[in-house]
NUNU-893784 format. One record per residue: z negated, y negated, x negated of N, C-alpha, C in turn; chain; residue in three letters. Coordinates in pm, 1 decimal, decimal comma. Each point is the difference from the previous one (the first is absolute). Last residue first. Layout:
REM NUNU-893784
+----------+----------+----------+----------+----------+----------+----------+----------+----------+------+------+
|       nz |       ny |       nx |      caz |      cay |      cax |       cz |       cy |       cx | unit | code |
+----------+----------+----------+----------+----------+----------+----------+----------+----------+------+------+
|        Z |        Y |        X |        Z |        Y |        X |        Z |        Y |        X |    A |  ALA |
...
+----------+----------+----------+----------+----------+----------+----------+----------+----------+------+------+
END
This chain:
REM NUNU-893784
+----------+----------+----------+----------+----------+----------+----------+----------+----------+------+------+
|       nz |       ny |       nx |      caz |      cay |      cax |       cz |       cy |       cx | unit | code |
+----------+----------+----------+----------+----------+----------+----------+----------+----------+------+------+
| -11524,6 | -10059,4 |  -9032,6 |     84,5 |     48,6 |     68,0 |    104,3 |    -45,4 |     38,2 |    A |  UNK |
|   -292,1 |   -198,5 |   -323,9 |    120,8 |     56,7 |    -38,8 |     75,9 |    125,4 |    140,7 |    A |  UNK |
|   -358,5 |   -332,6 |     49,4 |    140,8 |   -102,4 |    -79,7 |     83,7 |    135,0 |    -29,0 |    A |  UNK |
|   -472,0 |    -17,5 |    247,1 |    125,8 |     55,3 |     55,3 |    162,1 |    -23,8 |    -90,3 |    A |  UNK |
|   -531,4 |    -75,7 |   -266,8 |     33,7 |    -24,5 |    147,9 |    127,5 |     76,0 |     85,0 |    A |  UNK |
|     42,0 |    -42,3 |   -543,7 |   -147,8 |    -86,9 |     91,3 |     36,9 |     26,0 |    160,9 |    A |  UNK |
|    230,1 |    351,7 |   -419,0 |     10,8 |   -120,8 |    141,1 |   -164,3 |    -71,7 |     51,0 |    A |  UNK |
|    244,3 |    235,5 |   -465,5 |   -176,6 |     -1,7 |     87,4 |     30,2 |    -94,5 |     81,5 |    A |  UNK |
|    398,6 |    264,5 |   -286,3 |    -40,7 |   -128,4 |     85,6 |   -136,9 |     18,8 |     19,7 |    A |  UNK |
|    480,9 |    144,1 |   -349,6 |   -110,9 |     16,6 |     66,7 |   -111,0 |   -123,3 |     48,9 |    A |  UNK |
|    561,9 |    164,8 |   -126,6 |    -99,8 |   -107,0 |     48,1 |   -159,4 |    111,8 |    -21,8 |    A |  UNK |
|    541,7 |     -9,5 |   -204,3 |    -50,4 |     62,6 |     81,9 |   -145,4 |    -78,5 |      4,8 |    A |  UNK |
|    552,8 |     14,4 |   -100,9 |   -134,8 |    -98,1 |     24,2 |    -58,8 |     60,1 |     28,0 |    A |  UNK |
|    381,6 |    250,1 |   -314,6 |     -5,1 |     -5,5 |    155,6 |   -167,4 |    -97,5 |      9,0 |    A |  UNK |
|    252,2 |    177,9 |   -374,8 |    -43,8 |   -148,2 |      9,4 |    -22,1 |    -30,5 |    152,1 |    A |  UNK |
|     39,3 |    392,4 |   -238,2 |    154,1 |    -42,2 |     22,4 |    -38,2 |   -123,5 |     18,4 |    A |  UNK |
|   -382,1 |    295,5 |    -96,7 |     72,1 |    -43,0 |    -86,3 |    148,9 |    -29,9 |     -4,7 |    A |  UNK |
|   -365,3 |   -280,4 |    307,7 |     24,8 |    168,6 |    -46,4 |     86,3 |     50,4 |    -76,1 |    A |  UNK |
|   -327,0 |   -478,3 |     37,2 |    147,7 |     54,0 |     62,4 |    -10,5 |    179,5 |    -44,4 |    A |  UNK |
|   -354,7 |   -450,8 |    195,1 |     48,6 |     92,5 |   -125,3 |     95,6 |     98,4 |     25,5 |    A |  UNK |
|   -417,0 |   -410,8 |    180,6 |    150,6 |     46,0 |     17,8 |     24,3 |    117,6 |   -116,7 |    A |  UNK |
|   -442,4 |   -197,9 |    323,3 |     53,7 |     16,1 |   -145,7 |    104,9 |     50,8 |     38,1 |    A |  UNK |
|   -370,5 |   -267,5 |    323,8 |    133,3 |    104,1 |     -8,3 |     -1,1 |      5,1 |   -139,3 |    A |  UNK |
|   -423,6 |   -113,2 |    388,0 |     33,2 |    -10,2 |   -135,4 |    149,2 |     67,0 |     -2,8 |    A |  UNK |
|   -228,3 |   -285,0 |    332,9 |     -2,9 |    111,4 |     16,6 |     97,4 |    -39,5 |   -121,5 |    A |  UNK |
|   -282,7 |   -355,3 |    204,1 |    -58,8 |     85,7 |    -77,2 |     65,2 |    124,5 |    -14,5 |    A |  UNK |
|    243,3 |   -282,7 |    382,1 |   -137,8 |      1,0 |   -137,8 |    -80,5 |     61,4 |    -10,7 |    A |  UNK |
|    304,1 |     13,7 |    384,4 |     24,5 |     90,2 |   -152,2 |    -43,2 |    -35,7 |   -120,8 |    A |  UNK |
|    -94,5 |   -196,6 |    456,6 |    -14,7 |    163,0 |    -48,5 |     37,3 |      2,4 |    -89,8 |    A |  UNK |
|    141,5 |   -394,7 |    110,1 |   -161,2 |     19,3 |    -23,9 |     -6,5 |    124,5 |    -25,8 |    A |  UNK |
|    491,7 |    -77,6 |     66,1 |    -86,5 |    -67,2 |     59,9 |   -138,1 |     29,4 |   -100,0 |    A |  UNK |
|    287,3 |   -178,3 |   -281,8 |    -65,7 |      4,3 |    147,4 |     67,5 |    140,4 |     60,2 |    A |  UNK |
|    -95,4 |   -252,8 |   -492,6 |     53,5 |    103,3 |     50,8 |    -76,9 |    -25,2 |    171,1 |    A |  UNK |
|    -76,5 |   -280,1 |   -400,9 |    113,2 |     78,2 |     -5,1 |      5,2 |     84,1 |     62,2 |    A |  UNK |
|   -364,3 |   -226,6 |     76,0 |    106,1 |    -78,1 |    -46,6 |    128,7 |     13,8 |    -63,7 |    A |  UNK |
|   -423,5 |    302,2 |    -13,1 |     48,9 |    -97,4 |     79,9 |     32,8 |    -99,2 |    -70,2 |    A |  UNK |
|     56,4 |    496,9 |   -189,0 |   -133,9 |   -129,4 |     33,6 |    101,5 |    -94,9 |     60,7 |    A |  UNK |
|     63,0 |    537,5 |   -163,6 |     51,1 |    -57,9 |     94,9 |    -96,6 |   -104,8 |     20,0 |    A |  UNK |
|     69,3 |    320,1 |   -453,1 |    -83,7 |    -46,1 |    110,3 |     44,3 |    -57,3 |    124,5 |    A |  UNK |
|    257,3 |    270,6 |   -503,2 |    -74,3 |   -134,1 |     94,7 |    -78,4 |     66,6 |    127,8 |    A |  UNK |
|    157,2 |    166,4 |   -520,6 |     -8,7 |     27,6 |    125,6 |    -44,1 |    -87,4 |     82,2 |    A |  UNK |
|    311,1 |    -34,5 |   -394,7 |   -118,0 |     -2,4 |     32,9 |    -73,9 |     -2,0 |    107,2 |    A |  UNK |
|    506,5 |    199,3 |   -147,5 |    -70,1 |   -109,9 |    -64,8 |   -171,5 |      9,0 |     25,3 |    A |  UNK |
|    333,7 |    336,5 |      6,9 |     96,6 |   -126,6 |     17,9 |    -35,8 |    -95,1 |    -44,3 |    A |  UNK |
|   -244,2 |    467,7 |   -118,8 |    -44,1 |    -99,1 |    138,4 |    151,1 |    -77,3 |    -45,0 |    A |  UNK |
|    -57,7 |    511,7 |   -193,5 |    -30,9 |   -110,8 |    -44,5 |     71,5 |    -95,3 |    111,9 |    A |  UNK |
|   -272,4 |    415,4 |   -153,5 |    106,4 |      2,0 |    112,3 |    -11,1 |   -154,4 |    -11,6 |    A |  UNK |
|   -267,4 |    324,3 |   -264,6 |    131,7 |    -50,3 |    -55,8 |     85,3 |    -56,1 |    133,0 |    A |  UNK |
|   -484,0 |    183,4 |      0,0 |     88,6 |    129,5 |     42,6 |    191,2 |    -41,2 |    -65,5 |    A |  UNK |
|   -371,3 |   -358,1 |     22,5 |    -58,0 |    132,4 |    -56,1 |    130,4 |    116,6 |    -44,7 |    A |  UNK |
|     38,3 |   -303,1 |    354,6 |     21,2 |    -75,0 |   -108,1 |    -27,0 |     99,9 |    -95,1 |    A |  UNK |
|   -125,4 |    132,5 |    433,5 |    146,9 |      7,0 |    -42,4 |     55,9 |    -88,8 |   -147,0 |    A |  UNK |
|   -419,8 |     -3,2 |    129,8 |      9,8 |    148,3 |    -30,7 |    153,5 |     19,0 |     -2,5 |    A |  UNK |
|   -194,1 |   -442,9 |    143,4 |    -57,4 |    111,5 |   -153,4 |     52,5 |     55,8 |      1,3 |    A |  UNK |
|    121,5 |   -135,5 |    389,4 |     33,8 |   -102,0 |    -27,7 |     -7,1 |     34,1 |   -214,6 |    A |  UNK |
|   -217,1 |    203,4 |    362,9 |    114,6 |     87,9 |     -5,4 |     59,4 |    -86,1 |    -81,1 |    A |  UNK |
|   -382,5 |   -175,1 |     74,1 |    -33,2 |    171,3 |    -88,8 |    109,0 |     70,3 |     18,3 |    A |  UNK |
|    -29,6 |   -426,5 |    250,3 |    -15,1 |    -47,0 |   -166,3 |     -3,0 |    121,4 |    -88,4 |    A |  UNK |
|     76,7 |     44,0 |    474,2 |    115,7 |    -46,8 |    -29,3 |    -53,0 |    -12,3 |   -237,1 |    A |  UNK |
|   -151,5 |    323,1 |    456,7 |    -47,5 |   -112,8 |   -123,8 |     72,9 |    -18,9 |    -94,1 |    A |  UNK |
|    186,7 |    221,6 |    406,8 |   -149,9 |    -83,5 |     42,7 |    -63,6 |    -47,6 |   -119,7 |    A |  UNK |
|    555,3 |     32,8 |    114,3 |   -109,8 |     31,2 |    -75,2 |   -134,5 |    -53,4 |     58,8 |    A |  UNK |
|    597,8 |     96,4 |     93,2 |   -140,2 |    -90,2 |     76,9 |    -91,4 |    106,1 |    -91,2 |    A |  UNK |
|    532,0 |    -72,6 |   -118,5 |   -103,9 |     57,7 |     31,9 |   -108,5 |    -80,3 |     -5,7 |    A |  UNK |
|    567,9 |   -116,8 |     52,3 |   -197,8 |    -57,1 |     -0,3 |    -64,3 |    120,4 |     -5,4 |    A |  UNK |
|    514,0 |    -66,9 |   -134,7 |    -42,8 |     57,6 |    109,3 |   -169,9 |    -48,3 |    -51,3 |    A |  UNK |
|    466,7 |   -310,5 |      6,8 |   -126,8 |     70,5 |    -98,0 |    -19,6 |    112,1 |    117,8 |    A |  UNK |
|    514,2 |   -293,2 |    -83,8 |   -143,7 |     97,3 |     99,9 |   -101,0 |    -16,2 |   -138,9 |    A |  UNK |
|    524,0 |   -262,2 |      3,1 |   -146,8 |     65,9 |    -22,2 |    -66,0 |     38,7 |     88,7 |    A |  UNK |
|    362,3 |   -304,9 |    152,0 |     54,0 |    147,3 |    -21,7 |   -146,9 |     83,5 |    -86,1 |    A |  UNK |
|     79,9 |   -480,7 |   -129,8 |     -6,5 |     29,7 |    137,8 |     87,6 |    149,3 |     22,2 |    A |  UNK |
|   -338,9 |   -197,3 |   -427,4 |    152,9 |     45,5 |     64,5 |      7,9 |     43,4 |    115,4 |    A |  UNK |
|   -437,5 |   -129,7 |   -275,3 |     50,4 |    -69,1 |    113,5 |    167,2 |    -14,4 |     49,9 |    A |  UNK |
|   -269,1 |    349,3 |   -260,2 |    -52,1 |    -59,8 |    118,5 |     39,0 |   -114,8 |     72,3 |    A |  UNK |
|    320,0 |    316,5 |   -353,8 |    -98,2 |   -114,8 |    -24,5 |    -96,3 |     -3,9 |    157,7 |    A |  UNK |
|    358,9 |    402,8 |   -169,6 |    -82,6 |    -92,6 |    112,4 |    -96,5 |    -83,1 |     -1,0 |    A |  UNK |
|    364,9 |    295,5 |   -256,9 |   -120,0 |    -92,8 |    -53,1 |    -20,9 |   -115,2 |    114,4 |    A |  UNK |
|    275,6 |    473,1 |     58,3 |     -0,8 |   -164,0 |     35,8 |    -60,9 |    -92,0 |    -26,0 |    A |  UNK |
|    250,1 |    405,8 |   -221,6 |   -125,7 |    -23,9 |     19,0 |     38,4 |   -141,6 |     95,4 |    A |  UNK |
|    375,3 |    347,2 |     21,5 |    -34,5 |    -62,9 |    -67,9 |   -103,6 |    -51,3 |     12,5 |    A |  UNK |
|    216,9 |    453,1 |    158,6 |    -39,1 |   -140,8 |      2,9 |    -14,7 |    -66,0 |    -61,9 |    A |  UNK |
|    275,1 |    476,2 |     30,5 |   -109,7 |    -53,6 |     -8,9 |     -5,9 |   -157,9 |     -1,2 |    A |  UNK |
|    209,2 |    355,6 |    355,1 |      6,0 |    -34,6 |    -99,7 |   -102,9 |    -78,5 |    -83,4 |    A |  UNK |
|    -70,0 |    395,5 |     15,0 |    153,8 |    -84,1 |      8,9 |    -32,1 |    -62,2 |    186,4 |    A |  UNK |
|   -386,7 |    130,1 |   -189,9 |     69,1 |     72,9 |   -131,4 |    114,6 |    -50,1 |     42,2 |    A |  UNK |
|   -486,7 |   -235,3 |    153,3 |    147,9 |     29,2 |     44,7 |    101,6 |     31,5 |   -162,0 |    A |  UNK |
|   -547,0 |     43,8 |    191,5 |     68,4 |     44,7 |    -70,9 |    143,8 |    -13,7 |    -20,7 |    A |  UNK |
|   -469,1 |   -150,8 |    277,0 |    137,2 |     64,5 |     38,8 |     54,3 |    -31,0 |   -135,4 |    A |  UNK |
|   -498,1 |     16,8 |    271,6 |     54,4 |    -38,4 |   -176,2 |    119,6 |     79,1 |     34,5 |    A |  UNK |
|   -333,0 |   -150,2 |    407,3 |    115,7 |     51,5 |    -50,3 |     55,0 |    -26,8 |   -127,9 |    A |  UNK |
|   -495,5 |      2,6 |    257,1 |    105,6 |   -113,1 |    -92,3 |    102,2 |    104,2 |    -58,1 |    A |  UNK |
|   -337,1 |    -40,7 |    510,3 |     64,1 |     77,4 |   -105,3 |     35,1 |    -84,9 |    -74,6 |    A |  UNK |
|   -387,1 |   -141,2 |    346,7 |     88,3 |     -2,2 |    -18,5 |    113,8 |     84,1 |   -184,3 |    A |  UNK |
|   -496,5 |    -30,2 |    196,0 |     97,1 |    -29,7 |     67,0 |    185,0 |    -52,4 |     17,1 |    A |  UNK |
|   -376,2 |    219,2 |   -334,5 |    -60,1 |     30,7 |    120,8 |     98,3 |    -57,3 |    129,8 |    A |  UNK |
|    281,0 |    137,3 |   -409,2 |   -127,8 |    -71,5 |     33,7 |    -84,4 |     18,9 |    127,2 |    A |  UNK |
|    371,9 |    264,2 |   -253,9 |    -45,0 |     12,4 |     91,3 |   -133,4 |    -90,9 |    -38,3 |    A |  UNK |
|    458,2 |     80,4 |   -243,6 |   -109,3 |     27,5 |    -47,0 |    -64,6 |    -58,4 |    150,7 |    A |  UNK |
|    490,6 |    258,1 |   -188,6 |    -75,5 |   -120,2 |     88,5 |    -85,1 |     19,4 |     -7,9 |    A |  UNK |
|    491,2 |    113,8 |   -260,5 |   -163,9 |     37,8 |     33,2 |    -73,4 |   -125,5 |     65,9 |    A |  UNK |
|    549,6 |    131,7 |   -198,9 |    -31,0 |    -72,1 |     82,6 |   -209,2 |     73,7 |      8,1 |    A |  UNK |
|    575,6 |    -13,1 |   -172,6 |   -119,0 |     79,0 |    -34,2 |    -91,1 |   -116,5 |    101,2 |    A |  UNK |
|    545,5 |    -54,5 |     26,9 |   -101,5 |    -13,2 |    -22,7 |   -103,4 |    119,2 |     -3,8 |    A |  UNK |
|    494,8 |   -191,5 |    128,1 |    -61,6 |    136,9 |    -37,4 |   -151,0 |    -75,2 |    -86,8 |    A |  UNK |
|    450,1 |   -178,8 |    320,0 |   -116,7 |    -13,7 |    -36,0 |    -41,4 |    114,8 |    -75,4 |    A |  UNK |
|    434,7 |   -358,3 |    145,5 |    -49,4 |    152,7 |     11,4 |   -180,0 |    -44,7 |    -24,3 |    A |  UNK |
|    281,7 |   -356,0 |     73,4 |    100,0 |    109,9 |     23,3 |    -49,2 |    142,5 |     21,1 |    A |  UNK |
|   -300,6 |   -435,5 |    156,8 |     30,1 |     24,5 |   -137,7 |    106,1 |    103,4 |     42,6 |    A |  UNK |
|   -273,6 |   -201,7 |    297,3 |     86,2 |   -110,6 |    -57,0 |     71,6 |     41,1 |   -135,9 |    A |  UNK |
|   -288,4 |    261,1 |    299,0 |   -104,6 |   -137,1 |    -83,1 |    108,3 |    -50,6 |    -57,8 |    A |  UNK |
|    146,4 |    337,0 |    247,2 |    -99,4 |    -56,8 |     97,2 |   -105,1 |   -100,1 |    -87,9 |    A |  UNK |
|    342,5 |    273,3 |   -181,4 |     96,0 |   -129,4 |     50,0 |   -126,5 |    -47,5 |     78,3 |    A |  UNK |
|   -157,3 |    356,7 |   -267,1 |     47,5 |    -94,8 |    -66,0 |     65,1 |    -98,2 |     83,0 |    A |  UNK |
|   -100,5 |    391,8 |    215,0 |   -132,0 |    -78,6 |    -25,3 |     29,8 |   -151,0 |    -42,4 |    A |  UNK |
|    378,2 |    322,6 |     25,4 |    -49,0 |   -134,4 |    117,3 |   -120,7 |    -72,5 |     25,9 |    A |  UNK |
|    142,3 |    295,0 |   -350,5 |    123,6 |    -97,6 |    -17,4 |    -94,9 |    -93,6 |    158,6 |    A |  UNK |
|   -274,1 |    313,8 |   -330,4 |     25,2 |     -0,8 |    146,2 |    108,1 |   -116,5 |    -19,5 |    A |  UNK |
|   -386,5 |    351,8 |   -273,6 |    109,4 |    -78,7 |    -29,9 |     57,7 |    -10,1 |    145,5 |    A |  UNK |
|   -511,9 |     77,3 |   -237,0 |    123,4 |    -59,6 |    138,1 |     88,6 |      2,4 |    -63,2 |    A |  UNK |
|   -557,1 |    204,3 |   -146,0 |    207,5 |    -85,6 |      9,6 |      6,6 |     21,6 |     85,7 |    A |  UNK |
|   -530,6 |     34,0 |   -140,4 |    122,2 |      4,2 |     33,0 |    120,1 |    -61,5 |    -34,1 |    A |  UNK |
|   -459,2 |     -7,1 |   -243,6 |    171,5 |     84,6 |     -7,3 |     80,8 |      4,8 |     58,6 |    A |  UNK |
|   -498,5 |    -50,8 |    213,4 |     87,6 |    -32,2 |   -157,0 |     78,6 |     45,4 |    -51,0 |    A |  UNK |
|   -356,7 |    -75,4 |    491,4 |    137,3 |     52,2 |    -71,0 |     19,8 |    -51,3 |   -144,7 |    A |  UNK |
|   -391,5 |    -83,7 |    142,4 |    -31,9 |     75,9 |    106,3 |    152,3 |     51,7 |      9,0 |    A |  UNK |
|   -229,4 |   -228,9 |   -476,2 |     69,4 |      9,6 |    140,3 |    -47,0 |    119,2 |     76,1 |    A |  UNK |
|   -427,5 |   -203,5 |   -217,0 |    174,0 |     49,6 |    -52,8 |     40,0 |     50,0 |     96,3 |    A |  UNK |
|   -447,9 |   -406,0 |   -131,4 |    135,0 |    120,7 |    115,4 |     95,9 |     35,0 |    -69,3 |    A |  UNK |
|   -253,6 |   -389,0 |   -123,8 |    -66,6 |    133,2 |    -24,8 |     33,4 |    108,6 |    142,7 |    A |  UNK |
|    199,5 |   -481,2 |   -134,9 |    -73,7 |     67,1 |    108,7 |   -102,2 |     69,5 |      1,4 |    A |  UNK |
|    226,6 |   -115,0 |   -425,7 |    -51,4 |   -116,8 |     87,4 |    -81,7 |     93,2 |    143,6 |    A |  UNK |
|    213,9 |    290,0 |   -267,6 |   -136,5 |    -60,9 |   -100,0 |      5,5 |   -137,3 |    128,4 |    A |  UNK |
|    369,5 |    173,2 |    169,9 |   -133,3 |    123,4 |    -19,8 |   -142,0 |    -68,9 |    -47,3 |    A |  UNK |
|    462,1 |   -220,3 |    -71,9 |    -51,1 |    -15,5 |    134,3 |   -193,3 |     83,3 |     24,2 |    A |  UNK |
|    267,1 |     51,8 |   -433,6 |    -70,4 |   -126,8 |     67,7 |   -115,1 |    -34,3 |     99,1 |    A |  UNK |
|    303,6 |    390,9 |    -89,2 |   -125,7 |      3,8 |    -94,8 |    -57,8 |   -121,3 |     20,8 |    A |  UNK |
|    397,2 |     36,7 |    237,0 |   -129,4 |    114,0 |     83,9 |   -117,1 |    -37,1 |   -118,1 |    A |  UNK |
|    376,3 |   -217,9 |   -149,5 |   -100,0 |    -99,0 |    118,1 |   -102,3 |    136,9 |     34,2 |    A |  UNK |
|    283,8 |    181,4 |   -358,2 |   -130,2 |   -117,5 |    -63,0 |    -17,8 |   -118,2 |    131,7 |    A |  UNK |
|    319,4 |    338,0 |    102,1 |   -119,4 |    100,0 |    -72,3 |    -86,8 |   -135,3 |      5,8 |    A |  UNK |
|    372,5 |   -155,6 |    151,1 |    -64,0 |    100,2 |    104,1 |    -91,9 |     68,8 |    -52,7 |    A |  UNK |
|    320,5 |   -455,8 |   -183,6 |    -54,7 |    204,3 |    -53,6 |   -108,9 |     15,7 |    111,7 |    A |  UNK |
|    214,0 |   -420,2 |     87,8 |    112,3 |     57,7 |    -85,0 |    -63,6 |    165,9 |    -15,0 |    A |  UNK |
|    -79,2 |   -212,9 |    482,9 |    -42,8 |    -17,4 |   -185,0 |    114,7 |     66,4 |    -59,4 |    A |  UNK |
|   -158,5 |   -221,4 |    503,9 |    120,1 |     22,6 |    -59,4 |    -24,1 |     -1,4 |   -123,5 |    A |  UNK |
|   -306,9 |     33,7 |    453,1 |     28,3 |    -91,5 |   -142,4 |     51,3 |     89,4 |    -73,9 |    A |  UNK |
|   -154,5 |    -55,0 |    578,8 |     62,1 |     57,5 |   -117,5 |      3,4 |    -61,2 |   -189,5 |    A |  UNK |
|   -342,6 |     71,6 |    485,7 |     70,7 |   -134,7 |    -68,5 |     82,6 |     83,7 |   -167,6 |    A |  UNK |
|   -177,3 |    160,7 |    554,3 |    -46,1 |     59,6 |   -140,4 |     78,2 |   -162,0 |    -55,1 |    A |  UNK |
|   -115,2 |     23,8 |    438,0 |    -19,2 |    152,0 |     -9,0 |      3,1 |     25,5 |   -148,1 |    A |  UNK |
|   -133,9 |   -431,8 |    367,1 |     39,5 |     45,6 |   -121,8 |     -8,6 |    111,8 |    -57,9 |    A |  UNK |
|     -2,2 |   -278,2 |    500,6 |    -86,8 |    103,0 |    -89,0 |    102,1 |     -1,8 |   -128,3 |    A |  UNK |
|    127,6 |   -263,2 |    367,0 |   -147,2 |    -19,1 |     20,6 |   -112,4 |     40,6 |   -117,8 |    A |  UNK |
|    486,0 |   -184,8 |    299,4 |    -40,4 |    106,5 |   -139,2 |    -94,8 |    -40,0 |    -47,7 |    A |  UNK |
|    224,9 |   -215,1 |    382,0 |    -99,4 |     93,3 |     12,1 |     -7,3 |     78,5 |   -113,1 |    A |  UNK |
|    332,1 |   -327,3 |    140,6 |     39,7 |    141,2 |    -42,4 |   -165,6 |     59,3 |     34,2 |    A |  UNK |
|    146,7 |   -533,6 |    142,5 |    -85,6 |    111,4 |    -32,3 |     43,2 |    160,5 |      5,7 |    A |  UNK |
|    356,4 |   -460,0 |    -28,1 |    -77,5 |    101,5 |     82,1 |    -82,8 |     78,9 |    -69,8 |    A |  UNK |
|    270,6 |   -374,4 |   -159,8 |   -105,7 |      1,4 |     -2,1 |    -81,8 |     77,9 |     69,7 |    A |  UNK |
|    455,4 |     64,3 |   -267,6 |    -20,0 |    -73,5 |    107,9 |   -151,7 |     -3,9 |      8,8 |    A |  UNK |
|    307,4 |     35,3 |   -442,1 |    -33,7 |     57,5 |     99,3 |    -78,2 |    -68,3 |    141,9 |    A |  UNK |
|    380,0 |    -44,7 |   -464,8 |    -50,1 |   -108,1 |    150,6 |   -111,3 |    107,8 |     68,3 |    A |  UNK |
|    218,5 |    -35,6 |   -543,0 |    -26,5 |     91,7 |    108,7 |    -69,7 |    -78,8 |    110,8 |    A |  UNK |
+----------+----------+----------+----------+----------+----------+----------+----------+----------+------+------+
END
């Protein structure tokens, strides 16, 4: 794909979708992580042109969205047609994470361990000499997947690093 280098100006982020196999057990997920329940759940779709507008023949899906302070997470449901998992390793080109931002990273860092939610690996730090620019030392991440394996992050940004 060639695109050109003109500024579009897209600025804001209105929601970030994620594509599950069961729609019951992410809302139950999603929920216990956030601590929010949807603001829709259950909906459907069925739509032939929804479906051609994401590349697909048809569509029918279930569908609920959970309302962060800034931004929505669309848990979409696709009943035909259905998908296949994308075991999105982190470093497959085409992967996402979505990041949630934490103010005490080491007591959410507990409590989600606690709670069975289990890390990728070991939560790191940001120290010099690996990582530039400067700001973003000292700001803590842990990784961990959801139960489709979707990446998902949490952060204690040092300084401006994670806006």
């Amino acid at each position: 794909m060639t695109v050109s280098n003109t500024p579009m100006g897209l600025t804001r982020a209105a929601h970030v979708g994620i594509s599950v196999s069961d729609l019951d057990v992410a809302i139950a997920f999603y929920s216990a992580l956030t601590g929010r329940d949807p603001v829709v759940a259950n909906e459907t779709m069925r739509s032939v042109p929804f479906g051609r507008s994401q590349g697909l023949s048809t569509a029918k899906l279930r569908y609920a969205t959970i309302n962060l302070d800034n931004v929505g997470i669309d848990l979409i449901q696709f009943q035909e047609p259905v998908g296949q998992p994308t075991n999105g390793a982190a470093n497959r080109p085409g992967s996402m994470h979505l990041c949630l931002q934490v103010d005490d990273f080491d007591g959410m860092y507990q409590r989600m361990g606690e709670a069975g939610y289990e890390f990728l690996g070991d939560d790191y730090t940001f120290v010099a000499g690996e990582v530039t620019p400067d700001d973003a030392l000292g700001t803590q991440v842990a990784y961990f997947n959801d139960p489709d394996g979707t990446n998902l992050e949490i952060i204690r940004p040092e300084g401006g690093f994670a806006n």
